[in-house]
GULUM-447924 format. One record per residue (C-alpha): residue in one letter; x, y, z. Coordinates in Angstrom, 3 decimals. Layout:
REM GULUM-447924
+------+----------+----------+----------+
! resn !        u !        v !        w !
+------+----------+----------+----------+
!    a !        X !        Y !        Z !
...
+------+----------+----------+----------+
***
This chain:
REM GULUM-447924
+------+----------+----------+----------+
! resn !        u !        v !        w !
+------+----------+----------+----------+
!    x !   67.959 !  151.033 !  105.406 !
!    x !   70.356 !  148.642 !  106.948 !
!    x !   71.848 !  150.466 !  109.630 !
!    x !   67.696 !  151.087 !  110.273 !
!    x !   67.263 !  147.285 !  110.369 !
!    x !   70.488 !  146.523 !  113.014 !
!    x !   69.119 !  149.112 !  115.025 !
!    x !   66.053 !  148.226 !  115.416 !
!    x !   67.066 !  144.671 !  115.448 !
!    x !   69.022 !  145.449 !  119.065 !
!    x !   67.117 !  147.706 !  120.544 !
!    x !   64.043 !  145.457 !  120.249 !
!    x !   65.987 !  142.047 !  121.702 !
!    x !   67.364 !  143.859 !  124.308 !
!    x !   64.461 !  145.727 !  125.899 !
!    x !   62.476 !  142.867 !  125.717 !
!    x !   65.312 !  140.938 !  127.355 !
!    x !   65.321 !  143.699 !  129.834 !
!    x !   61.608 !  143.692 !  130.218 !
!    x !   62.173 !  139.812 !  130.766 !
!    x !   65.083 !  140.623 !  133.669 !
!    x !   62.672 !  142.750 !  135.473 !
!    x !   59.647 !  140.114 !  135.370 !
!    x !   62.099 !  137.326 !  136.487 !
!    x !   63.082 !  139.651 !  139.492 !
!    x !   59.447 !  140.943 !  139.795 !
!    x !   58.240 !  137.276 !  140.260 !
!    x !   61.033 !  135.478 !  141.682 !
!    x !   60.775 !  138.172 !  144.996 !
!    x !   57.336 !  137.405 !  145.158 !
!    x !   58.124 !  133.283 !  144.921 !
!    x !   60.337 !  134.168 !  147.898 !
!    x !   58.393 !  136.290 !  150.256 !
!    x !   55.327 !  134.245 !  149.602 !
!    x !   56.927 !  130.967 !  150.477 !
!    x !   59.580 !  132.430 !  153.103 !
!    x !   61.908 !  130.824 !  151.429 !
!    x !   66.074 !  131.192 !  152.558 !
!    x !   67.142 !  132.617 !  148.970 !
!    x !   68.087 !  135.509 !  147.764 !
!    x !   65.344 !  137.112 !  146.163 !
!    x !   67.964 !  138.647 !  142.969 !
!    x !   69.383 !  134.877 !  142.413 !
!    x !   67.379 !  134.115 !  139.489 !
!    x !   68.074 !  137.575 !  138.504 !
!    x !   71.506 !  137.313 !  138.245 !
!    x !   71.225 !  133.854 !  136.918 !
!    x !   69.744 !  135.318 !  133.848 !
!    x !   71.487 !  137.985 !  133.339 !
!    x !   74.597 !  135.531 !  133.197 !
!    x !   73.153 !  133.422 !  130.510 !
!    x !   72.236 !  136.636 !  128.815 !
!    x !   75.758 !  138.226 !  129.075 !
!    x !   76.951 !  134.483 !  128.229 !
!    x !   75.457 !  134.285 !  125.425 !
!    x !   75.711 !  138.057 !  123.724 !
!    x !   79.572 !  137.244 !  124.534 !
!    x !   79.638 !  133.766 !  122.693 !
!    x !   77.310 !  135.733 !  120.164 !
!    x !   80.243 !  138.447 !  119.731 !
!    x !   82.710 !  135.571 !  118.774 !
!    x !   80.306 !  134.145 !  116.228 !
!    x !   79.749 !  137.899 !  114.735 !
!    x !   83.698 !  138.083 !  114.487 !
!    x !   83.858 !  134.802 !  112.716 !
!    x !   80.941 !  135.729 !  110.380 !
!    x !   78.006 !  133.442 !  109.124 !
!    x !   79.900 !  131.708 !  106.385 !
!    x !   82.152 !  130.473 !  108.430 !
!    x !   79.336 !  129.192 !  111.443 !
!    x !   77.692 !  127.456 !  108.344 !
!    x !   80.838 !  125.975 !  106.772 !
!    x !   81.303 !  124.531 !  110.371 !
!    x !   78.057 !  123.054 !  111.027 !
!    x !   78.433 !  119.744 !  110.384 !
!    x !   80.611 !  119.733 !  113.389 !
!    x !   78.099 !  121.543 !  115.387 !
!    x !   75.772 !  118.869 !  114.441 !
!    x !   77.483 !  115.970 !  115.253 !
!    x !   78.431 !  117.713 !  119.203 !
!    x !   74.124 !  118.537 !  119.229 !
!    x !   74.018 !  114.777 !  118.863 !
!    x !   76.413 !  113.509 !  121.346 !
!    x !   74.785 !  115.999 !  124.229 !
!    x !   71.271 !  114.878 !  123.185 !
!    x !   72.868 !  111.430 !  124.264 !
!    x !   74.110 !  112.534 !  127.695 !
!    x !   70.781 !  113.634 !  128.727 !
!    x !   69.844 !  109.941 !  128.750 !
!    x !   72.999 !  108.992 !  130.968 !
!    x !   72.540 !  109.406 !  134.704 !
!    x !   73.843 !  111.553 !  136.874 !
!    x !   74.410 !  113.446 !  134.026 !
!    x !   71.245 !  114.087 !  132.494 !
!    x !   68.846 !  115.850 !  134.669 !
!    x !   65.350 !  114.725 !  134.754 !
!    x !   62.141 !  117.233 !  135.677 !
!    x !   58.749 !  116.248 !  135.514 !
!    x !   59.459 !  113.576 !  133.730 !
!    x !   61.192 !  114.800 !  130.901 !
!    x !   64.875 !  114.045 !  130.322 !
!    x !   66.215 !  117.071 !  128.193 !
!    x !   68.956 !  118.999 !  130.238 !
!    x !   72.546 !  118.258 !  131.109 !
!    x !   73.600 !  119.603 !  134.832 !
!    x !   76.717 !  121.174 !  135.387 !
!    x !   78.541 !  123.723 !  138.410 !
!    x !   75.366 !  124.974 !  138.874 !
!    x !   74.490 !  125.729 !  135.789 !
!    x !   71.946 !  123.535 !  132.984 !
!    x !   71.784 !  122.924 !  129.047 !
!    x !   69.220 !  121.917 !  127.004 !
!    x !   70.724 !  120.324 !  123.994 !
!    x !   67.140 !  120.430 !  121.847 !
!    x !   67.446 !  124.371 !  121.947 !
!    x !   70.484 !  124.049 !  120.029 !
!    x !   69.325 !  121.749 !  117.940 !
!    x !   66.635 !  124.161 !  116.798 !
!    x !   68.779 !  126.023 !  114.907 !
!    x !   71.894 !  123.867 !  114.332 !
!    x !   69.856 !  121.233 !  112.039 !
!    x !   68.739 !  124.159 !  109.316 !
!    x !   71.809 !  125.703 !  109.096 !
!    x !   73.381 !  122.605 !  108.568 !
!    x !   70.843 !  121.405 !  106.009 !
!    x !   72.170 !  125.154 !  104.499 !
!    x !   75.324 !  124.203 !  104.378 !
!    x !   74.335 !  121.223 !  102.566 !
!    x !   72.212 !  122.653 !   99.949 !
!    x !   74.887 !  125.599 !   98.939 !
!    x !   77.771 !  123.574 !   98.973 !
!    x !   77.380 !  122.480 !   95.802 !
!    x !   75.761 !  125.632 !   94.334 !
!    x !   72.880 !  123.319 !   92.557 !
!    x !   69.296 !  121.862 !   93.875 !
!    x !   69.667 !  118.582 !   96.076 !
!    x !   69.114 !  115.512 !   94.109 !
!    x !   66.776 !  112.823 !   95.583 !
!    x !   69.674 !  110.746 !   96.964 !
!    x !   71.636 !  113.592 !   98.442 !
!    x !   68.291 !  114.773 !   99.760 !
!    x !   67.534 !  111.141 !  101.786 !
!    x !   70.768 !  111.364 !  102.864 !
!    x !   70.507 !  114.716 !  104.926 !
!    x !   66.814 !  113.908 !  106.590 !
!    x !   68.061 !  110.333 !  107.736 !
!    x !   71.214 !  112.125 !  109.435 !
!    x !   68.249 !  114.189 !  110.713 !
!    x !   66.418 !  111.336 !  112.274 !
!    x !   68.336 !  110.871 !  114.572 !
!    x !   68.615 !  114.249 !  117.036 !
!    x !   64.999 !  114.030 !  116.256 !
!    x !   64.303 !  111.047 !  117.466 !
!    x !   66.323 !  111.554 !  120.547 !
!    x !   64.816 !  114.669 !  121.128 !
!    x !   60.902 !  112.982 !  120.442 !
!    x !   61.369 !  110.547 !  123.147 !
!    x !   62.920 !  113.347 !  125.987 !
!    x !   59.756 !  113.477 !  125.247 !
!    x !   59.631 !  117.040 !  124.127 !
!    x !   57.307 !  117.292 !  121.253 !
!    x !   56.676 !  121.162 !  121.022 !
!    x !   60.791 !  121.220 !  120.231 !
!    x !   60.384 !  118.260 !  117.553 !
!    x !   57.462 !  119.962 !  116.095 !
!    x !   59.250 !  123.573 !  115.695 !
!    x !   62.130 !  121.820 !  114.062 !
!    x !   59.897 !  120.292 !  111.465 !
!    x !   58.143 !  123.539 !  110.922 !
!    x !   61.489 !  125.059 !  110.335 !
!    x !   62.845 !  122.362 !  107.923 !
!    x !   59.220 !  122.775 !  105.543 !
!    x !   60.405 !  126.701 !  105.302 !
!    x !   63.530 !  126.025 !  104.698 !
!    x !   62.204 !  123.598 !  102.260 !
!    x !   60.451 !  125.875 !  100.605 !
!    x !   63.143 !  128.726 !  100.305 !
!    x !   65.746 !  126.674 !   98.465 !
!    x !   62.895 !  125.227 !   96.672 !
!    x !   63.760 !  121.419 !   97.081 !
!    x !   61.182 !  120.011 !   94.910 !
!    x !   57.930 !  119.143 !   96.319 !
!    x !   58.147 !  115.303 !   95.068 !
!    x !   60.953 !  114.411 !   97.674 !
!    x !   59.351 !  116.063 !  100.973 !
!    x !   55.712 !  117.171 !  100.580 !
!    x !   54.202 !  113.341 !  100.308 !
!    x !   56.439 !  111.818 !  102.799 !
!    x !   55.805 !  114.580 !  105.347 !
!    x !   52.465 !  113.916 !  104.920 !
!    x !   53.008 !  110.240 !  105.774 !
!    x !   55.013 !  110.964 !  108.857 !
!    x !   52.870 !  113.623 !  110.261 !
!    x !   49.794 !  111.389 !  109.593 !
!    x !   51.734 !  108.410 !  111.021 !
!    x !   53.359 !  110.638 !  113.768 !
!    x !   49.953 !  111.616 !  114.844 !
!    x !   48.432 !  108.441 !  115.416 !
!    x !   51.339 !  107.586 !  117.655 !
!    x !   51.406 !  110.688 !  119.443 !
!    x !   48.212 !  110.979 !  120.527 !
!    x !   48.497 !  107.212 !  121.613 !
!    x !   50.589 !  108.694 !  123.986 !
!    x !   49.140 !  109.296 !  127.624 !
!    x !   50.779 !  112.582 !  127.723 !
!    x !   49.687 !  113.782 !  124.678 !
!    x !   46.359 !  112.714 !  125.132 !
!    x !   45.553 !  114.606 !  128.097 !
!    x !   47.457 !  117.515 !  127.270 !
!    x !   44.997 !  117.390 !  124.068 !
!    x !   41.931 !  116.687 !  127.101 !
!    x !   42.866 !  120.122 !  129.162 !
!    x !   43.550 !  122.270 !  126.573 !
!    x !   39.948 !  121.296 !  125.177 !
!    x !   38.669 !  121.493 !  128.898 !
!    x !   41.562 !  122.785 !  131.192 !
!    x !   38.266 !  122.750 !  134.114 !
!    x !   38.439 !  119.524 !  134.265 !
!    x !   41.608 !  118.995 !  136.044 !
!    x !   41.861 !  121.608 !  137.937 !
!    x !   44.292 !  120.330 !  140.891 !
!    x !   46.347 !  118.700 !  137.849 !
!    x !   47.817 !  119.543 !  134.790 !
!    x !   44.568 !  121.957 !  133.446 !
!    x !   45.709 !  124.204 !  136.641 !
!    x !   48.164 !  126.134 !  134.744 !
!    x !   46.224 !  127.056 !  131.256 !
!    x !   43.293 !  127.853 !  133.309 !
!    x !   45.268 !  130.174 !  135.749 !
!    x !   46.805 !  131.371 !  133.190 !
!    x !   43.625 !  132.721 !  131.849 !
!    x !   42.497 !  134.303 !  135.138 !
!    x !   46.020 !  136.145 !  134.839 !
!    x !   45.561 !  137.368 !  131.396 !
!    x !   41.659 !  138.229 !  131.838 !
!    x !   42.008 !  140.307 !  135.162 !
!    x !   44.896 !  142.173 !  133.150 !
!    x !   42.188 !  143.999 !  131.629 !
!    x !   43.410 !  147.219 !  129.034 !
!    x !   45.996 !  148.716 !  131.499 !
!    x !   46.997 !  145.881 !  134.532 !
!    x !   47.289 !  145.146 !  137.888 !
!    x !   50.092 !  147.665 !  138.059 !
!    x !   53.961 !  146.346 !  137.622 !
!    x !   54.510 !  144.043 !  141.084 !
!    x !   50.731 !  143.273 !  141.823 !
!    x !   50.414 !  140.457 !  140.019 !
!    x !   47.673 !  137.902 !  142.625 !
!    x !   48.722 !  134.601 !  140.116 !
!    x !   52.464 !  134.687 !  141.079 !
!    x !   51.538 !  134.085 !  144.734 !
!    x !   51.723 !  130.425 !  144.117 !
!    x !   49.070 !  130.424 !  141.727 !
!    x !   50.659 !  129.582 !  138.720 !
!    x !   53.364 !  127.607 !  138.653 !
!    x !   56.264 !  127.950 !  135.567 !
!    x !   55.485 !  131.923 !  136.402 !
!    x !   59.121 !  132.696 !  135.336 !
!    x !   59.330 !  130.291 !  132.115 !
!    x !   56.638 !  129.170 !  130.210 !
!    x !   53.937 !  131.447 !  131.435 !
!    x !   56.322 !  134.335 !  132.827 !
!    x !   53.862 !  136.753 !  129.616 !
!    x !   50.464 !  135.767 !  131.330 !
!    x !   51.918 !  137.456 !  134.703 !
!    x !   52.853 !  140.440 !  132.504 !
!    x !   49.758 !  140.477 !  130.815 !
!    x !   48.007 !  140.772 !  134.393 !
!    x !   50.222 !  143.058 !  135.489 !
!    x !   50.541 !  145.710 !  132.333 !
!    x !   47.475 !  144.759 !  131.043 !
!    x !   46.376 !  144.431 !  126.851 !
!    x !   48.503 !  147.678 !  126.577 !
!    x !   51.708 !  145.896 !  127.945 !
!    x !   51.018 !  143.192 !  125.411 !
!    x !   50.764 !  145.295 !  122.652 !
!    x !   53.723 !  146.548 !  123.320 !
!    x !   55.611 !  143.579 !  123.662 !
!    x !   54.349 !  141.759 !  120.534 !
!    x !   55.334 !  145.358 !  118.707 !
!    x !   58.770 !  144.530 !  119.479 !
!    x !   58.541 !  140.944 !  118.269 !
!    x !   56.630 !  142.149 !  115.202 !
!    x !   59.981 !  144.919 !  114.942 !
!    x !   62.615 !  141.997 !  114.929 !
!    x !   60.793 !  140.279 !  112.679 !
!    x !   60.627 !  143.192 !  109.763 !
!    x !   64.038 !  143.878 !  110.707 !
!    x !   65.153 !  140.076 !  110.295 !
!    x !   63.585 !  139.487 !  107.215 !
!    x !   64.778 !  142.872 !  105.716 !
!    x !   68.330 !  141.521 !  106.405 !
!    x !   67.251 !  138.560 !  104.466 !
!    x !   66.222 !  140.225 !  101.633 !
!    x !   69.234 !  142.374 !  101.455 !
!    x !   71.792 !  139.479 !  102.080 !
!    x !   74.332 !  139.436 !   99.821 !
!    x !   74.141 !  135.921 !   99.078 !
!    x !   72.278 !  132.530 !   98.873 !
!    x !   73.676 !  131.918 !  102.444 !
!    x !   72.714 !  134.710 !  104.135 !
!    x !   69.209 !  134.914 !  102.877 !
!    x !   68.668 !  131.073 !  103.849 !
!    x !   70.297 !  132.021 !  107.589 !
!    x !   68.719 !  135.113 !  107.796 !
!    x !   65.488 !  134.278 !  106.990 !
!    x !   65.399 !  130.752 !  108.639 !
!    x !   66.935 !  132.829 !  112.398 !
!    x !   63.631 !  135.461 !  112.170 !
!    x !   61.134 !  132.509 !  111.140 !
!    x !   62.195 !  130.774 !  114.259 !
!    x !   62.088 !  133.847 !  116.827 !
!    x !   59.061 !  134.954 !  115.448 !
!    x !   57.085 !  131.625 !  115.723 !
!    x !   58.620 !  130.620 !  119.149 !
!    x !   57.006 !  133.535 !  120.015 !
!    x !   53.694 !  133.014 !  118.130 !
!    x !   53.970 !  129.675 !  119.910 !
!    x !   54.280 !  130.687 !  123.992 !
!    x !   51.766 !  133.678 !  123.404 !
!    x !   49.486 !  131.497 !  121.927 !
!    x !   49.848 !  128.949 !  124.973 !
!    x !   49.379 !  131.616 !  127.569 !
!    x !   46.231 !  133.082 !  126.033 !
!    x !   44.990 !  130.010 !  125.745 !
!    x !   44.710 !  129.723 !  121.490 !
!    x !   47.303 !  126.542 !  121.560 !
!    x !   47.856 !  123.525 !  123.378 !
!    x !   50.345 !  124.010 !  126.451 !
!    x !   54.055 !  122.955 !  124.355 !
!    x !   56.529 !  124.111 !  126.803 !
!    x !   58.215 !  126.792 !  124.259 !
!    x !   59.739 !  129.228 !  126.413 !
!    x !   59.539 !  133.161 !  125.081 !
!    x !   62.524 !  134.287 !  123.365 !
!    x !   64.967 !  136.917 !  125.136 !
!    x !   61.709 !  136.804 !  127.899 !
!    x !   60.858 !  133.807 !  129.461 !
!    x !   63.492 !  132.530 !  132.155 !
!    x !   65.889 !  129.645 !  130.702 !
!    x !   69.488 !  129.689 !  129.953 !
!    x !   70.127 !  127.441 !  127.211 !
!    x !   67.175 !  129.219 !  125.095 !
!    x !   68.726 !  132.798 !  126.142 !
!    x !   72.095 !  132.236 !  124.726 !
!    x !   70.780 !  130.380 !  121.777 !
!    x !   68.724 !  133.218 !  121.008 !
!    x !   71.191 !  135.684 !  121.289 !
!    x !   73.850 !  133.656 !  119.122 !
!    x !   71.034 !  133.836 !  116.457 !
!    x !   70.685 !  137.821 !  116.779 !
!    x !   74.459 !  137.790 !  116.580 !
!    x !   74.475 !  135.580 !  113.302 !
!    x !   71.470 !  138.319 !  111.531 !
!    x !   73.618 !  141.147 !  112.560 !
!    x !   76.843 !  139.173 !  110.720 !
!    x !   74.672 !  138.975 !  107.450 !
!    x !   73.791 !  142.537 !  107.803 !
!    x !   77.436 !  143.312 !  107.939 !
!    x !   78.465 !  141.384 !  105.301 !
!    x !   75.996 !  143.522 !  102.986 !
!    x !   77.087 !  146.462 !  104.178 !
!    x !   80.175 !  146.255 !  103.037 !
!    x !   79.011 !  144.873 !   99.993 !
!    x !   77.387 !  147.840 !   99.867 !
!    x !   80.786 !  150.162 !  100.442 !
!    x !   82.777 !  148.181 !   97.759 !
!    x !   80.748 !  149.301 !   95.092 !
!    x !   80.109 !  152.568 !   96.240 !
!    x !   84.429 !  152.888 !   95.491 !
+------+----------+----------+----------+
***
């Protein structure tokens, strides 16, 4: 049943990162052509494919190391999160894009701190919790979410809610599966998501993102242009596409066509069938992730395990919900999919980290079988 669950664990990433090469190419030659631009049209082809063989390689290392010893060692991880979510804020350091400061440029090449922080902050609120092989008291407990404050404040004022908001999410399941007592998070979550609402939408930003996703018509030459062309994508897909390469919305029409929205051109061009298909393989990682959970040899692995597939899985309940038009635009890229570095390795690191927990019960597995 194991050797079932890795398999089907990296056969699904990778053919959906494959699937994801072939759109970036598919659309980036189109970006090209259309716009006569004076770059080559496999650039952002081979720009992904080097995150992705980036980050299976950094994933190797962690898979050698093994999960115990990536939790044991993430306090440090949390503290370096910290100090990059600092440098985006430092010029001509910190790279700013559409008005959002959340990536650090270097030789070419960009990170996005936040993505890190997406999984760095629960498996070092793991660490916390099993160190000690008992439930958090209240103190201990105040103690870890105030160290949390902070990346999340940094990362709330990037601004880049939709990454604040998944962290949260995260930290309430995590929440629930060490079974910190409801008394010391439930109520005070409450507060701050009641209190973190009024703020937010007080924000212009939020505020008309909350405007266009009621009525994306209304702003047509603005910011409802790419939910509502995002529509006309995934409606003309019909049951069986365009055809692959005859996507009409990549011509310009919608922009973010590699990143955010790169499964609405897919949808056009491969049609409900394509998209069946491709949430399939999400729907496989996730069985396969959890199953690994449930067979992890210890308290550890089960947190890890099960905290990795709850964060693929609803990254990618998130951008499919965006493109179709269900949720509010939040600028969650697709994981293994959508075109963006820093979210590619991550991602892969975290496939690496399941398929260390899966090892470790394995040979569990052998040692009592001698």
């Amino acid at each position: 049943m194991m050797n079932k669950s890795i398999l089907i664990l990296v056969v699904c990433s990778l053919t959906i990162f494959s699937i994801g090469l072939l759109m970036v190419f598919n659309i980036t030659s189109a970006e090209v052509l259309n716009r006569s631009l004076d770059v080559d049209t496999r650039f952002a082809l081979f720009k992904q494919l080097s995150y992705g063989l980036i980050g299976i390689g950094i994933g190797f290392f962690v898979w050698y190391v093994g999960y115990q010893k990536i939790i044991e060692m993430s306090p440090y991880f949390l503290m370096t999160v910290i100090f990059f979510l600092m440098l985006v804020f430092i010029p001509k350091i910190g790279i700013t894009l559409n008005g959002a400061k959340r990536w650090i440029g270097f030789a070419g090449f960009t990170i996005q701190p936040s993505e890190f922080a997406k999984f760095t902050i629960p498996i070092y609120f793991i660490q916390q919790i099993t160190k000690n092989k008992r439930h958090l008291d209240l103190n201990s407990f105040l103690k870890i979410i105030t160290l949390f404050a902070l990346p999340l404040g940094l990362i709330l004022i990037e601004p880049d809610t939709g990454t604040t908001i998944i962290i949260i999410a995260t930290l309430v399941v995590l929440f629930f599966l060490t079974k910190v007592k409801l008394l010391y998070w439930a109520l005070p979550l409450l507060l701050i998501t009641g209190s973190g609402t009024i703020v937010a939408y007080n924000m212009s930003h939020v505020q008309s993102r909350i405007k266009i996703y009621l009525h994306p018509e209304l702003d047509l030459k603005g910011k409802g242009h790419q939910p509502y062309q995002a529509k006309i994508a995934v409606g003309s897909g019909k049951i069986f596409g365009r055809g692959l390469g005859e996507s009409l919305q990549k011509l310009d029409y919608l922009p973010e066509a590699r990143s955010d929205y790169i499964a609405a051109i897919y949808a056009e061009e491969l049609g409900f069938i394509g998209m069946v298909i491709l949430i399939s393989l999400y729907m496989c990682i996730a069985y396969a992730g959890f199953l690994i959970a449930v067979k992890a040899k210890d308290k550890k692995g089960f947190y890890l395990a099960g905290i990795i597939t709850f964060l693929i899985s609803f990254q990618a309940f998130l951008n499919l919900g965006v493109v179709s038009g269900l949720l509010p635009s939040k600028g969650v890229t697709l994981p293994f999919f959508s075109q963006g570095g820093t979210s590619l390795i991550v991602n892969f690191i975290a496939i690496f980290l399941l398929l260390s927990v899966a090892k470790n019960t394995k040979l569990k597995k052998g040692l009592k079988k001698r």
